[in-house]
PDB file of N, H, CA, C and O in Angstrom:
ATOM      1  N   UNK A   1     -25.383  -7.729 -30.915  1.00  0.00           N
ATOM      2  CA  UNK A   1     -26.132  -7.081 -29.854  1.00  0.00           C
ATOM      3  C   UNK A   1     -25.808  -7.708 -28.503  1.00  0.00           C
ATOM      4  O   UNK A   1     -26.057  -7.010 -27.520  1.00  0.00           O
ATOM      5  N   UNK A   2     -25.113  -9.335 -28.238  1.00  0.00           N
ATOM      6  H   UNK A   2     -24.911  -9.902 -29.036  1.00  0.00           H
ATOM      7  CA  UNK A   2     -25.439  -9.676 -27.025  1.00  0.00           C
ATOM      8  C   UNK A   2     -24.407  -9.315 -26.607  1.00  0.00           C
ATOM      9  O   UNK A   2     -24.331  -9.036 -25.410  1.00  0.00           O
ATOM     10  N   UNK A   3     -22.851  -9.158 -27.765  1.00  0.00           N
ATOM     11  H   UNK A   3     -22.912  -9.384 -28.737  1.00  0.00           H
ATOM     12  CA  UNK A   3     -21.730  -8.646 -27.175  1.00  0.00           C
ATOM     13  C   UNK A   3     -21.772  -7.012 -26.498  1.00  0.00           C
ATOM     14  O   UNK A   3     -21.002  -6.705 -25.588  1.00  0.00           O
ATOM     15  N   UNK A   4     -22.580  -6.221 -26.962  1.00  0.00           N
ATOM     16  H   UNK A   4     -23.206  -6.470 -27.701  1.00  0.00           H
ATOM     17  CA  UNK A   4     -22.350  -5.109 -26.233  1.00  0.00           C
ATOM     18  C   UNK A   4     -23.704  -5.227 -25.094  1.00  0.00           C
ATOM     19  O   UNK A   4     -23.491  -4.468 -24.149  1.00  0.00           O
ATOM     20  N   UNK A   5     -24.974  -5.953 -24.959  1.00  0.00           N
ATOM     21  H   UNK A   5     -25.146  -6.570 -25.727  1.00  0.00           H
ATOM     22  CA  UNK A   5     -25.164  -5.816 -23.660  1.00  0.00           C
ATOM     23  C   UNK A   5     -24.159  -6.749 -22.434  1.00  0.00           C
ATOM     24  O   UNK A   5     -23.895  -6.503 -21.257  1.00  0.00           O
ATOM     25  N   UNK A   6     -23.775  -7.900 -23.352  1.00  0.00           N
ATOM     26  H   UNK A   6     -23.989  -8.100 -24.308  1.00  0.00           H
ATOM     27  CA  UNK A   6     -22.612  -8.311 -22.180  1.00  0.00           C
ATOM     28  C   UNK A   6     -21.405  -7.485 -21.390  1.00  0.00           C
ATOM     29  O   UNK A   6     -20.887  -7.706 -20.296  1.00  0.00           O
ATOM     30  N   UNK A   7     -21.231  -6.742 -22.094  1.00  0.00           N
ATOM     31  H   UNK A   7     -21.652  -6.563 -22.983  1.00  0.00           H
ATOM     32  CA  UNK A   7     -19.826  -5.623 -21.859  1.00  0.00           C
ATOM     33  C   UNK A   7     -20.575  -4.867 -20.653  1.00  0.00           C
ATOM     34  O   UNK A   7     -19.883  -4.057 -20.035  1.00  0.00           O
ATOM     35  N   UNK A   8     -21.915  -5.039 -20.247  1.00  0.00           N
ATOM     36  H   UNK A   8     -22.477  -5.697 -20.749  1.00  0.00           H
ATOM     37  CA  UNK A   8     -22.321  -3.922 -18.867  1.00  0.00           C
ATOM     38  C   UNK A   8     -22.104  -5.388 -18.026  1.00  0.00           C
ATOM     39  O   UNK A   8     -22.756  -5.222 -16.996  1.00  0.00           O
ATOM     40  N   UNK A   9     -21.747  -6.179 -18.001  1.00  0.00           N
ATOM     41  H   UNK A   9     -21.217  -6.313 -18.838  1.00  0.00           H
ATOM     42  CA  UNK A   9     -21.813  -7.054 -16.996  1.00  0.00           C
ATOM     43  C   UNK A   9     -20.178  -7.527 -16.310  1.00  0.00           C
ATOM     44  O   UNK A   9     -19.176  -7.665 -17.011  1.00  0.00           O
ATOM     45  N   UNK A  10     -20.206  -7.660 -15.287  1.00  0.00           N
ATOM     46  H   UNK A  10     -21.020  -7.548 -14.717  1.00  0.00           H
ATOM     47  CA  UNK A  10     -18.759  -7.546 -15.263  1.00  0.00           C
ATOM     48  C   UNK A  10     -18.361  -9.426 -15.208  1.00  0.00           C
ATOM     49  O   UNK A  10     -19.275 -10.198 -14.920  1.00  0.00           O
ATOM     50  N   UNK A  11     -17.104  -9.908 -15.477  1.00  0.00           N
ATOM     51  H   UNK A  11     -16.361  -9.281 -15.711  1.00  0.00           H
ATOM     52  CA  UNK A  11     -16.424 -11.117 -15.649  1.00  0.00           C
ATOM     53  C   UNK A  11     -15.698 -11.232 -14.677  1.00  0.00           C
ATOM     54  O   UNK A  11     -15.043 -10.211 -14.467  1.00  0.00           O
ATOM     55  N   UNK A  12     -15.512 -12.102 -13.930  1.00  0.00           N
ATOM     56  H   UNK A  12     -16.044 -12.932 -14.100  1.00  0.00           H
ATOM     57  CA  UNK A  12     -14.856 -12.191 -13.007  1.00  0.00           C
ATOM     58  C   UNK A  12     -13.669 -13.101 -13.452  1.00  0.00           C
ATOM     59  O   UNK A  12     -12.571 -12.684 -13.085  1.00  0.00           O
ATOM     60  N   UNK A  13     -13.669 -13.862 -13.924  1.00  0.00           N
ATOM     61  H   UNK A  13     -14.561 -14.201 -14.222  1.00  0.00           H
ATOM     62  CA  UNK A  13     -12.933 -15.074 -14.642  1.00  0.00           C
ATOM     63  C   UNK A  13     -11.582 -14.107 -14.845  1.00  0.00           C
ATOM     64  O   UNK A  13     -11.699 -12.895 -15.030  1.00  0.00           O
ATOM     65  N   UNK A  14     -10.489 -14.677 -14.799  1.00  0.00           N
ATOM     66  H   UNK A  14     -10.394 -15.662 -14.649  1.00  0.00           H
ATOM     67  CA  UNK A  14      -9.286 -14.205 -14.865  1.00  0.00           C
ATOM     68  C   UNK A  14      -8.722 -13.906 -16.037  1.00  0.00           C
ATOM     69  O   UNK A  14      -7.699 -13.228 -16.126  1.00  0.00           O
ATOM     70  N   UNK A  15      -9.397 -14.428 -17.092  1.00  0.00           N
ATOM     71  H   UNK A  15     -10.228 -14.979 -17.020  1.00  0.00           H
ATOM     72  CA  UNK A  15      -8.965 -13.897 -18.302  1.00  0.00           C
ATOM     73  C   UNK A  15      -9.746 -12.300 -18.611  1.00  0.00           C
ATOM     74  O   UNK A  15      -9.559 -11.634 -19.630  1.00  0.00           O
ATOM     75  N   UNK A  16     -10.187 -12.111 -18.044  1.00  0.00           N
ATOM     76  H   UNK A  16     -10.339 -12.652 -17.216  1.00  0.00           H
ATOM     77  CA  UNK A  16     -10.813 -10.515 -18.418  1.00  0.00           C
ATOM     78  C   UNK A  16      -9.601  -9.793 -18.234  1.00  0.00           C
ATOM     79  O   UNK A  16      -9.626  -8.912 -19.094  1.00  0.00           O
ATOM     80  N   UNK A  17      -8.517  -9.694 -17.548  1.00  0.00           N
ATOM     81  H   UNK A  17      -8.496 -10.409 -16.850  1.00  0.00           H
ATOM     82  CA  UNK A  17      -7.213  -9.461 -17.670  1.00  0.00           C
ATOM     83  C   UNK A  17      -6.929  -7.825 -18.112  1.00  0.00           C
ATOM     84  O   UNK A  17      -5.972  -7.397 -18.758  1.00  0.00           O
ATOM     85  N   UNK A  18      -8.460  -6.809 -17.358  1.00  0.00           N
ATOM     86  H   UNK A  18      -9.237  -7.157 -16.833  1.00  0.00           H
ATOM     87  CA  UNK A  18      -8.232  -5.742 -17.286  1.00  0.00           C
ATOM     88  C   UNK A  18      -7.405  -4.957 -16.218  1.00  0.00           C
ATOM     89  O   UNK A  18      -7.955  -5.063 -15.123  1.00  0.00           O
ATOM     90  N   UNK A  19      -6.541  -4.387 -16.183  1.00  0.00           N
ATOM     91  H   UNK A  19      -6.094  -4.301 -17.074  1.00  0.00           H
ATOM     92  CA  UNK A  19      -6.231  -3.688 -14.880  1.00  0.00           C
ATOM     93  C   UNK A  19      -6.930  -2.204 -14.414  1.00  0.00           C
ATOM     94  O   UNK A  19      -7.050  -1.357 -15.299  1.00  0.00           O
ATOM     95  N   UNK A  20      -7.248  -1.980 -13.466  1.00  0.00           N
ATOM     96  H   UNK A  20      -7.150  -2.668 -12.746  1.00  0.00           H
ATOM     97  CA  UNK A  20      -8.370  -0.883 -13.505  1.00  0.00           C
ATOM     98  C   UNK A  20      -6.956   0.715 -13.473  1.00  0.00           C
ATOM     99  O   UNK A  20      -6.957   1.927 -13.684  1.00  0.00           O
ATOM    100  N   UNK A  21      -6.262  -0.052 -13.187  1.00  0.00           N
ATOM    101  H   UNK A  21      -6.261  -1.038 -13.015  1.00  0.00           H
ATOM    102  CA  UNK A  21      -5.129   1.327 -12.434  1.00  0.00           C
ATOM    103  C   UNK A  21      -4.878   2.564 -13.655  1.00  0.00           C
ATOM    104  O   UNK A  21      -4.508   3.681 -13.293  1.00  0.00           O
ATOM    105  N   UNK A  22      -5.098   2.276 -15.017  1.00  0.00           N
ATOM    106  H   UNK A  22      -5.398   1.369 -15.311  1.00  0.00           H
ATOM    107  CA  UNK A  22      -4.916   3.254 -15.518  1.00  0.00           C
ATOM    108  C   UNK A  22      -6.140   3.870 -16.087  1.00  0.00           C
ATOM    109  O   UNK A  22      -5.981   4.841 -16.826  1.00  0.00           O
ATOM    110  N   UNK A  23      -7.285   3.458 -15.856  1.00  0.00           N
ATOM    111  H   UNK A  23      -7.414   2.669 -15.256  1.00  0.00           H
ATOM    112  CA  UNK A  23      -8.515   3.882 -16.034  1.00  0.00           C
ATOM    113  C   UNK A  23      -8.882   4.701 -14.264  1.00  0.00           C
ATOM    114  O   UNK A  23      -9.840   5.472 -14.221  1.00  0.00           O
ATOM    115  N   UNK A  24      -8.361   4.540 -13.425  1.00  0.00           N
ATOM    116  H   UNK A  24      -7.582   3.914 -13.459  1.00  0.00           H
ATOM    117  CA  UNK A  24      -8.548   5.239 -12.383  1.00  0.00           C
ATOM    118  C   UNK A  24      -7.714   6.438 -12.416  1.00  0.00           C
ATOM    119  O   UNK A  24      -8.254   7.537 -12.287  1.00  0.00           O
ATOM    120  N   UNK A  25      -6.291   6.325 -12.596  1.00  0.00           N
ATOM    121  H   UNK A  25      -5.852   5.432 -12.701  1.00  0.00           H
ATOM    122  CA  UNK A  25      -4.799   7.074 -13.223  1.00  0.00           C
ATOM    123  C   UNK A  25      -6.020   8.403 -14.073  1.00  0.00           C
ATOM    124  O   UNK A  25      -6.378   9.487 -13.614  1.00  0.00           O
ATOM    125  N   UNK A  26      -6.328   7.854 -15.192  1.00  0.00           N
ATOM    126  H   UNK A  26      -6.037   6.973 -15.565  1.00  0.00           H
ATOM    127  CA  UNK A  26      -7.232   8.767 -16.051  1.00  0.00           C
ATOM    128  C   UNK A  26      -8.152   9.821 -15.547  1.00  0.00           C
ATOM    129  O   UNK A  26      -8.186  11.025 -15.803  1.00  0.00           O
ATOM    130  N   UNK A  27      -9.091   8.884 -14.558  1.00  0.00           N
ATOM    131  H   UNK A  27      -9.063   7.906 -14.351  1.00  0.00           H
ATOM    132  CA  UNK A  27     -10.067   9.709 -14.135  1.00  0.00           C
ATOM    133  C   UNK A  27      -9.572  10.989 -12.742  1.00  0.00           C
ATOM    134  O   UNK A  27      -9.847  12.170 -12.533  1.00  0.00           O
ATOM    135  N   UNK A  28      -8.857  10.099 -12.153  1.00  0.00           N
ATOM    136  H   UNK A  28      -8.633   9.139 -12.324  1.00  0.00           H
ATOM    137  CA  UNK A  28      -7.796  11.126 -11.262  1.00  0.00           C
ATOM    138  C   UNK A  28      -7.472  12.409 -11.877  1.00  0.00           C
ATOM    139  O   UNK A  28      -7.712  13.539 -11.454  1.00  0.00           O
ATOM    140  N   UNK A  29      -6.697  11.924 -13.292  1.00  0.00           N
ATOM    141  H   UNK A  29      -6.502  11.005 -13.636  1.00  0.00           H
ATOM    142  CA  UNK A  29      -6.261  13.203 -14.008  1.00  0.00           C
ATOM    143  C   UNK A  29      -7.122  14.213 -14.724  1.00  0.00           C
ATOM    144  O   UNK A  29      -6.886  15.377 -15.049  1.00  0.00           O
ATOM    145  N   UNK A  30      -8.521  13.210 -14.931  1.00  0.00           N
ATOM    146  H   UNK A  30      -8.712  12.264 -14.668  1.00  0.00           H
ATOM    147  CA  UNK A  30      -9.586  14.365 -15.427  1.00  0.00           C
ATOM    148  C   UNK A  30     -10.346  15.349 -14.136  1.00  0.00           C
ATOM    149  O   UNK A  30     -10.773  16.492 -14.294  1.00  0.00           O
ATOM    150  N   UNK A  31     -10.364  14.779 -13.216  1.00  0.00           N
ATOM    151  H   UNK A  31     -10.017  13.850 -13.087  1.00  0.00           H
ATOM    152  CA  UNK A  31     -10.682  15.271 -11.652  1.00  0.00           C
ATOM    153  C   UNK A  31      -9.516  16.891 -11.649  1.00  0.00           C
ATOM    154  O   UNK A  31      -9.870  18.064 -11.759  1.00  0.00           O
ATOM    155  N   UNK A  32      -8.076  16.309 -11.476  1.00  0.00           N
ATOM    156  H   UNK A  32      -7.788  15.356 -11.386  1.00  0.00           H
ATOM    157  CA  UNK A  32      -7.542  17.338 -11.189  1.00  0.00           C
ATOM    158  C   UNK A  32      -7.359  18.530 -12.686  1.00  0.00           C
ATOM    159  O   UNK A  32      -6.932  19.684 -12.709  1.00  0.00           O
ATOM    160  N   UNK A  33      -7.719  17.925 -13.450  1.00  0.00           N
ATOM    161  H   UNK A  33      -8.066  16.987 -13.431  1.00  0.00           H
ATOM    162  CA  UNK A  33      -7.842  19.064 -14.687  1.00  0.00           C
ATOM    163  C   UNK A  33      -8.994  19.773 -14.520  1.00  0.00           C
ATOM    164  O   UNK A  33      -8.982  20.996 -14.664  1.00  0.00           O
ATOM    165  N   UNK A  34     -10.255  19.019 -14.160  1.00  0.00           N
ATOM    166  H   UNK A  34     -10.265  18.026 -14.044  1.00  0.00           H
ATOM    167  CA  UNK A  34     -11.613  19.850 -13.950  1.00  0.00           C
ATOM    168  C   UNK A  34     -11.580  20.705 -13.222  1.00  0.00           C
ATOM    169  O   UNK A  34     -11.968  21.814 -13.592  1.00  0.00           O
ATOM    170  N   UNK A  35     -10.988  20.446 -11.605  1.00  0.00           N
ATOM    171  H   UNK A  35     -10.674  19.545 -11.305  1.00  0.00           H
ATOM    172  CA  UNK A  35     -10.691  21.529 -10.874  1.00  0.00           C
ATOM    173  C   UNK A  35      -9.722  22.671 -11.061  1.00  0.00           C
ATOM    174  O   UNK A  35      -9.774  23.807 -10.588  1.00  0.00           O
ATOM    175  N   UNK A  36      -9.082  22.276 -11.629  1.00  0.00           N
ATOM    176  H   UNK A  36      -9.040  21.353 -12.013  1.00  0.00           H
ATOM    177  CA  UNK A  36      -7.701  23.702 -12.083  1.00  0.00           C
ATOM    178  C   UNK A  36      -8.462  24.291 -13.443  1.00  0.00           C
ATOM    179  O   UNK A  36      -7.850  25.127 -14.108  1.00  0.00           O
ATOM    180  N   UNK A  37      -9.856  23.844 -13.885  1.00  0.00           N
ATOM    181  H   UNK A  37     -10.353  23.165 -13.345  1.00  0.00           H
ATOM    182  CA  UNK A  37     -10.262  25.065 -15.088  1.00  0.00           C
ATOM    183  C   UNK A  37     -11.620  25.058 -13.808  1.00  0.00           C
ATOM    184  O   UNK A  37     -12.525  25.431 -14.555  1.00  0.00           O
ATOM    185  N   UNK A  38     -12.096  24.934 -12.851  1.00  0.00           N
ATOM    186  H   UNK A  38     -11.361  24.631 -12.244  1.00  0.00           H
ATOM    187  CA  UNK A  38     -13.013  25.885 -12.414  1.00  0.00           C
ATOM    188  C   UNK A  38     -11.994  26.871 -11.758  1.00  0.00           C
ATOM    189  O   UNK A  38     -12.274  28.059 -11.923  1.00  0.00           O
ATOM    190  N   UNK A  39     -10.925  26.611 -11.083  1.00  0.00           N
ATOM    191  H   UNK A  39     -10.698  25.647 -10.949  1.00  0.00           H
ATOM    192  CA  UNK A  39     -10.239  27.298 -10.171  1.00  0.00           C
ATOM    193  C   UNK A  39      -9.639  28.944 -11.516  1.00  0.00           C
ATOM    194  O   UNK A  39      -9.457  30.151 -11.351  1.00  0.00           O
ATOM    195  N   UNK A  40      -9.553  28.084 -12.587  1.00  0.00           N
ATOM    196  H   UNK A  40      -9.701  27.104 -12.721  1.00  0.00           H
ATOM    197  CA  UNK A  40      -9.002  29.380 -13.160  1.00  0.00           C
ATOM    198  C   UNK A  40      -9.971  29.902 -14.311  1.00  0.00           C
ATOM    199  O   UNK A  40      -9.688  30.732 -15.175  1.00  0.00           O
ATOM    200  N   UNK A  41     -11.520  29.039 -14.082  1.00  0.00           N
ATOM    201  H   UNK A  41     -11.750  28.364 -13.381  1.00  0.00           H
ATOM    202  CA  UNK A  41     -12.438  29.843 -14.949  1.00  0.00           C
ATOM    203  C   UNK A  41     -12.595  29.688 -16.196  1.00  0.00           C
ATOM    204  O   UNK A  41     -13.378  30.247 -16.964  1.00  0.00           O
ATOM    205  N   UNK A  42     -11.340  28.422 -16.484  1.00  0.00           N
ATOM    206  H   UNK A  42     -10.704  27.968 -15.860  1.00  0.00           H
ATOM    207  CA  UNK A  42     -11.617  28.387 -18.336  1.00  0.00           C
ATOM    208  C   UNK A  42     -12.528  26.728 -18.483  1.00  0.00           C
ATOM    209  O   UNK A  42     -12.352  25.555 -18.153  1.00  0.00           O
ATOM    210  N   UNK A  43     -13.667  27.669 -19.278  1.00  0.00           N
ATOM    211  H   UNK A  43     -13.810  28.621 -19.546  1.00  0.00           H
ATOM    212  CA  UNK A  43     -14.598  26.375 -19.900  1.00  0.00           C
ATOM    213  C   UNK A  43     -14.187  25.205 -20.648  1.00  0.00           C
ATOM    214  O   UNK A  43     -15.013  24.301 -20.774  1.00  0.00           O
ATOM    215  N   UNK A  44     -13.053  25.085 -21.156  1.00  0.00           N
ATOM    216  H   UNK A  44     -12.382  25.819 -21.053  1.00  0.00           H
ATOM    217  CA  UNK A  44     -12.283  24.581 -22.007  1.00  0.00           C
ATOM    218  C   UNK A  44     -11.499  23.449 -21.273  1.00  0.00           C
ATOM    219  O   UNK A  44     -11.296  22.336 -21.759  1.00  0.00           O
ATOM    220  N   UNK A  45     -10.964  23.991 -19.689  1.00  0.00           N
ATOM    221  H   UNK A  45     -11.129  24.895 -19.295  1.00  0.00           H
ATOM    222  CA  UNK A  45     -10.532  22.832 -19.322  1.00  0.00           C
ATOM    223  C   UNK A  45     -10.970  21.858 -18.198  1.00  0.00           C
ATOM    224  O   UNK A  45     -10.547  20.767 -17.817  1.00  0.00           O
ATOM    225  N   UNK A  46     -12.252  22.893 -17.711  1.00  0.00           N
ATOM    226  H   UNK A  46     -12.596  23.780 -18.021  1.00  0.00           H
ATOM    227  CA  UNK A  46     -13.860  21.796 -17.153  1.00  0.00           C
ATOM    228  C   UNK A  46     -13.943  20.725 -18.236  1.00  0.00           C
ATOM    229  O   UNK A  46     -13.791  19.527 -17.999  1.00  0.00           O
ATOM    230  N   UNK A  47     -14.251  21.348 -19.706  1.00  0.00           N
ATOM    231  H   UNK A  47     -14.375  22.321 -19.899  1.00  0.00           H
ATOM    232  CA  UNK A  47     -14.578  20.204 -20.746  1.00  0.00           C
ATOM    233  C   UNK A  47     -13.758  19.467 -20.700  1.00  0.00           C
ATOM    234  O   UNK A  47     -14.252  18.485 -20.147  1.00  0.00           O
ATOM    235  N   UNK A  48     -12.601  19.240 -20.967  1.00  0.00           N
ATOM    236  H   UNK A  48     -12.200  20.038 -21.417  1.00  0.00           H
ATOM    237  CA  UNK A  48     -11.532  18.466 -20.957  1.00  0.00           C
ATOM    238  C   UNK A  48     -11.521  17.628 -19.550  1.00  0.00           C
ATOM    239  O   UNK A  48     -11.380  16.405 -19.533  1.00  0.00           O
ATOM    240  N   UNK A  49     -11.663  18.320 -18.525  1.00  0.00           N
ATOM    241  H   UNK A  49     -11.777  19.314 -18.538  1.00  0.00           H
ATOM    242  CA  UNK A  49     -11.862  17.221 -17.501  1.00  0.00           C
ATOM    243  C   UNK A  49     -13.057  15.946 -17.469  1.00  0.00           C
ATOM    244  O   UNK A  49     -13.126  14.736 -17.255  1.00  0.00           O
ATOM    245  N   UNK A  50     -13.948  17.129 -17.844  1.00  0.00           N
ATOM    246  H   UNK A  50     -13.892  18.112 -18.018  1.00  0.00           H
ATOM    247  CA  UNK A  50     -15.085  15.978 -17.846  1.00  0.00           C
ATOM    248  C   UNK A  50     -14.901  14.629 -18.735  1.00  0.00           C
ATOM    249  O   UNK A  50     -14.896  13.399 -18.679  1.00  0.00           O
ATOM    250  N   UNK A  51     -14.768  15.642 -19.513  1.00  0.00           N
ATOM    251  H   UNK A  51     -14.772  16.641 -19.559  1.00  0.00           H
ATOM    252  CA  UNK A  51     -14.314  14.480 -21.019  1.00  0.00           C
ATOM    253  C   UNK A  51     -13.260  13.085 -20.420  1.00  0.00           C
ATOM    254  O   UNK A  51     -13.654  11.919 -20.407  1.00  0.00           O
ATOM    255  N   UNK A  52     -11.941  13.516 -19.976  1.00  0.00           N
ATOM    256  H   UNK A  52     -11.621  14.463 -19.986  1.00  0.00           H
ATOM    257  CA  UNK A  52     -11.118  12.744 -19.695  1.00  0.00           C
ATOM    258  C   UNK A  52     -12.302  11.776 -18.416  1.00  0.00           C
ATOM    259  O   UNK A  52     -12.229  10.561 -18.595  1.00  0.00           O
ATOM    260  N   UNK A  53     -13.176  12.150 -17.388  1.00  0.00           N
ATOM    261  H   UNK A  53     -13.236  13.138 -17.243  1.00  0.00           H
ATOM    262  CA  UNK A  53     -13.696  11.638 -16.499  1.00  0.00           C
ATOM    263  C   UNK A  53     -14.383  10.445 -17.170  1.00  0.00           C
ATOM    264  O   UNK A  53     -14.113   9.268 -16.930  1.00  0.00           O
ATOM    265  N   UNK A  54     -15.231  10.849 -17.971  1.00  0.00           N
ATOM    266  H   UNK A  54     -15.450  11.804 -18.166  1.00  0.00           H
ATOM    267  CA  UNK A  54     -16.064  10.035 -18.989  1.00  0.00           C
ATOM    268  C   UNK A  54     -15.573   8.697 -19.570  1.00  0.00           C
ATOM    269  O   UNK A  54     -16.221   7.654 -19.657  1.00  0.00           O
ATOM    270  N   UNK A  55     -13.877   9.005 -20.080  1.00  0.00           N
ATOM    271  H   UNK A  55     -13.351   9.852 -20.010  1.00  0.00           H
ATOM    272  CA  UNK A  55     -13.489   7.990 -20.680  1.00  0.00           C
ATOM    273  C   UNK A  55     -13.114   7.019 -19.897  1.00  0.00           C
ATOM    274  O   UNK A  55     -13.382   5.839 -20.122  1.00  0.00           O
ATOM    275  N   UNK A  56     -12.280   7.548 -18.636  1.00  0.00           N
ATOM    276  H   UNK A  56     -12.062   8.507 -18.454  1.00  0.00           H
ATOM    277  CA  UNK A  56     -11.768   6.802 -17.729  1.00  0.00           C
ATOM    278  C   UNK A  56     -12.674   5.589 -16.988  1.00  0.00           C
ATOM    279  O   UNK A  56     -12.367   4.422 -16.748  1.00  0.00           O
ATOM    280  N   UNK A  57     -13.960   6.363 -16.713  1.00  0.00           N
ATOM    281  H   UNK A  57     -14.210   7.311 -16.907  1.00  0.00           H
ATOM    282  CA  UNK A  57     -14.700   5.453 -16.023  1.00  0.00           C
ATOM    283  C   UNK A  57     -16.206   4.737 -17.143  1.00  0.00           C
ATOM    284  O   UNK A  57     -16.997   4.044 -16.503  1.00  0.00           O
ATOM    285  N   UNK A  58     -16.516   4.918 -18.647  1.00  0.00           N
ATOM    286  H   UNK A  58     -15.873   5.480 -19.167  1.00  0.00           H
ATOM    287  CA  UNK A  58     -16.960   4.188 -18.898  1.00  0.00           C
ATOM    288  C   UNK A  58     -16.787   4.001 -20.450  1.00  0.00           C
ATOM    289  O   UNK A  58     -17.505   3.126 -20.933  1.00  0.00           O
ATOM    290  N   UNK A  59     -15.991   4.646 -21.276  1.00  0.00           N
ATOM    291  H   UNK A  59     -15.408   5.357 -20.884  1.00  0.00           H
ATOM    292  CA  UNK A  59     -15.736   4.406 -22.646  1.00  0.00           C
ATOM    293  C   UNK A  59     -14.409   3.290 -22.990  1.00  0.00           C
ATOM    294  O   UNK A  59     -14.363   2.394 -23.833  1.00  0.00           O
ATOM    295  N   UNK A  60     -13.397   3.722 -22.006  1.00  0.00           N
ATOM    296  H   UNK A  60     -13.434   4.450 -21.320  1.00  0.00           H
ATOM    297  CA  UNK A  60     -11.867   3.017 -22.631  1.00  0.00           C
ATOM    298  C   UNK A  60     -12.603   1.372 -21.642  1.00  0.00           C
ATOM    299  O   UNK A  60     -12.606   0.249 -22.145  1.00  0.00           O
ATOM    300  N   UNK A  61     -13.166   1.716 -20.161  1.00  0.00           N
ATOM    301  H   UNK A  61     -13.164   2.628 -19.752  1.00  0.00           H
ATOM    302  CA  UNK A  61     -13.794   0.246 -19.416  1.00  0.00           C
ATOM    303  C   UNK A  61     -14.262  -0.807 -20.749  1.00  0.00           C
ATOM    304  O   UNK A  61     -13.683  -1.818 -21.145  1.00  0.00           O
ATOM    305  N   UNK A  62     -15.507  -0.174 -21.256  1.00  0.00           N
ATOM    306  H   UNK A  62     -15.978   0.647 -20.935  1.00  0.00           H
ATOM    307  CA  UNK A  62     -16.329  -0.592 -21.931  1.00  0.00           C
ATOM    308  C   UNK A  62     -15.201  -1.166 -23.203  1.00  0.00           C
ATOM    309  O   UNK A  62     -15.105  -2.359 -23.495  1.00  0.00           O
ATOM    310  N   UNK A  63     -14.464  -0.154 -23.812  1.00  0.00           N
ATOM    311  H   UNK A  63     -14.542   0.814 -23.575  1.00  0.00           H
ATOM    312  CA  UNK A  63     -13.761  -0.797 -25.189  1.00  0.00           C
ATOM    313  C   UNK A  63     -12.909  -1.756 -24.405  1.00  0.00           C
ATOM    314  O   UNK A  63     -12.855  -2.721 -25.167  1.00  0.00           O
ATOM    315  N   UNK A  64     -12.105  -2.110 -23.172  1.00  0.00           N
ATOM    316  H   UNK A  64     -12.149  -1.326 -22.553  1.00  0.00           H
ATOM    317  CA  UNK A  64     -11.243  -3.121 -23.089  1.00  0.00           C
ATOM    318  C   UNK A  64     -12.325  -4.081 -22.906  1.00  0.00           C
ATOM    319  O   UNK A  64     -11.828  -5.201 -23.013  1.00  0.00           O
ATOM    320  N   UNK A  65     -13.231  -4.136 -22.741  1.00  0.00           N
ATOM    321  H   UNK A  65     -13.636  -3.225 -22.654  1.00  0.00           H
ATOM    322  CA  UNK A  65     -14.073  -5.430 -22.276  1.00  0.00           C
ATOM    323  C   UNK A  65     -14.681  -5.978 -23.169  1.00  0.00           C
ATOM    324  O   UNK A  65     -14.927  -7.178 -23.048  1.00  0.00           O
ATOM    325  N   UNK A  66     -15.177  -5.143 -24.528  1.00  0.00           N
ATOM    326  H   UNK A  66     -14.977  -4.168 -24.627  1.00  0.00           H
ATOM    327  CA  UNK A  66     -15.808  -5.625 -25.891  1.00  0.00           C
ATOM    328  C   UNK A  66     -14.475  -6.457 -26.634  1.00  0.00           C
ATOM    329  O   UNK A  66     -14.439  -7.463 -27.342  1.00  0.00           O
ATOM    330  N   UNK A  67     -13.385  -5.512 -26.105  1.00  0.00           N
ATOM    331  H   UNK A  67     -13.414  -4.695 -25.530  1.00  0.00           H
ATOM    332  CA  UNK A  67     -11.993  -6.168 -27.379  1.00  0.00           C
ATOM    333  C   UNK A  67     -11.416  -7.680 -26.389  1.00  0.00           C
ATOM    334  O   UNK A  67     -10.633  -8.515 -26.843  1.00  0.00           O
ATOM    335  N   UNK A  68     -11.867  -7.715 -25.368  1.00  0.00           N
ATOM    336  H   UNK A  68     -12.503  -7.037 -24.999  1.00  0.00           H
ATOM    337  CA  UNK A  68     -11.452  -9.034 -24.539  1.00  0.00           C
ATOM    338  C   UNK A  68     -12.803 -10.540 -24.556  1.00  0.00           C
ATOM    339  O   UNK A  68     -12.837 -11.705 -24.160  1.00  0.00           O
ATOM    340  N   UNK A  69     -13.614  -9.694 -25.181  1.00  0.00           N
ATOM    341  H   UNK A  69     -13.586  -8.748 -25.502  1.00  0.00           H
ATOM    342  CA  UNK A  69     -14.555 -10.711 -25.593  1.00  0.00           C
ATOM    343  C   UNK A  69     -14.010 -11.472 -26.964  1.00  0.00           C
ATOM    344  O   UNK A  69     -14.674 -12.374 -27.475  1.00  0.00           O
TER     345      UNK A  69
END
């Protein structure tokens, strides 16, 4: 339990040795997927954006920081 409330806290220490650039890379790409399925109306690739948004900014964060503990 203390390892996953620790994982909301951030480490500053240099071994946390996450790089944010492809978790931003991600969410960028779920951004421009969300907008090209409102722009063309399909529900399918809003979901997919969101989805990709989700991971980028708190599922893949969260798993590099539990697996670096």
């Amino acid at each position: 339990m203390s390892a996953v409330l620790g994982a909301f806290f951030y480490d500053p220490h240099p071994s946390f040795g996450t790089d944010p650039r492809p978790f931003v890379a991600l969410m960028i790409v779920g951004f421009v997927v969300g907008v090209a399925g409102h722009i063309t109306k399909i529900k399918t690739l809003v979901a997919i954006g969101i989805g990709l948004i989700f991971l980028g900014t708190f599922l893949l964060p969260l798993a590099a920081n539990l697996a670096n503990r």
